[in-house]
C-alpha positions in Angstrom: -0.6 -20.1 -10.7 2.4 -18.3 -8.4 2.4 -18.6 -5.0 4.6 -16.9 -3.1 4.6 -17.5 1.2 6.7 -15.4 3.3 7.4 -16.7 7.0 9.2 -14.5 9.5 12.2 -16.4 10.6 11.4 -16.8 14.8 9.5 -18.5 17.5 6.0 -19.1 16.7 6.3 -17.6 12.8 3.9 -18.2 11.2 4.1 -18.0 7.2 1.9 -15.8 5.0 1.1 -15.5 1.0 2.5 -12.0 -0.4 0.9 -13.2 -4.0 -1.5 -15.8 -5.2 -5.1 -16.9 -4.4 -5.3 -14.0 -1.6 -8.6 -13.2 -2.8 -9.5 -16.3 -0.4 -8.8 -14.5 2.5 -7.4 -17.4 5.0 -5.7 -17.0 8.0 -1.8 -17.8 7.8 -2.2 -21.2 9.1 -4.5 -22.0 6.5 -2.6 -20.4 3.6 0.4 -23.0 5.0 -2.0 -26.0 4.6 -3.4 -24.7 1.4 0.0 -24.0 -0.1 1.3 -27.5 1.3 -1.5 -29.5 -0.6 -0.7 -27.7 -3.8 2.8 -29.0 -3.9 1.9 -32.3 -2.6 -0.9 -32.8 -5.4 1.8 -31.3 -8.1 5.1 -32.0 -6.9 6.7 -32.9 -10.0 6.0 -30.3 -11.7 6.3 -27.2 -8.9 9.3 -25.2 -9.1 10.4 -24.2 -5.8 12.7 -21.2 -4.9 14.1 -20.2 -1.5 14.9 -16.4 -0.9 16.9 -14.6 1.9 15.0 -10.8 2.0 15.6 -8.5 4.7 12.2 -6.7 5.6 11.3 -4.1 8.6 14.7 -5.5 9.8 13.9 -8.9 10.3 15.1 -11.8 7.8 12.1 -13.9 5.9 11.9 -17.0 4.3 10.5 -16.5 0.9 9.0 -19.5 -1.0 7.6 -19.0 -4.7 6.0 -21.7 -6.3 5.4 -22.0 -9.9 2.2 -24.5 -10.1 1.2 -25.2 -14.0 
């Protein structure tokens, strides 16, 4: 499975998933706890990738996990 969370870098950002299980339709809190027990429960084997992006102006953090 590939998760990837984007989080606006600023006060009160909250993160968001771009791609993965969006099909469950939670609200960006949620998604933060859902992604954060997924890499809890398989950190050994989660790749994890930080990205600069510019978007609409504004800088994100981009996380993509890789979970087997």
């Amino acid at each position: 499975m590939k998760i990837t969370m984007v989080a606006p870098i600023g006060p009160g950002a909250l993160p968001h998933i771009l791609e993965g299980p969006s099909a469950l339709n939670l609200q960006p809190q949620q998604e933060f706890t859902f992604v954060t027990a997924i890499v809890a429960e398989t950190a050994p084997a989660v790749e994890a990738r930080l990205e600069w992006a510019d978007g609409a102006g504004h800088q994100q953090r981009a996380l993509t996990l890789e979970v087997p």
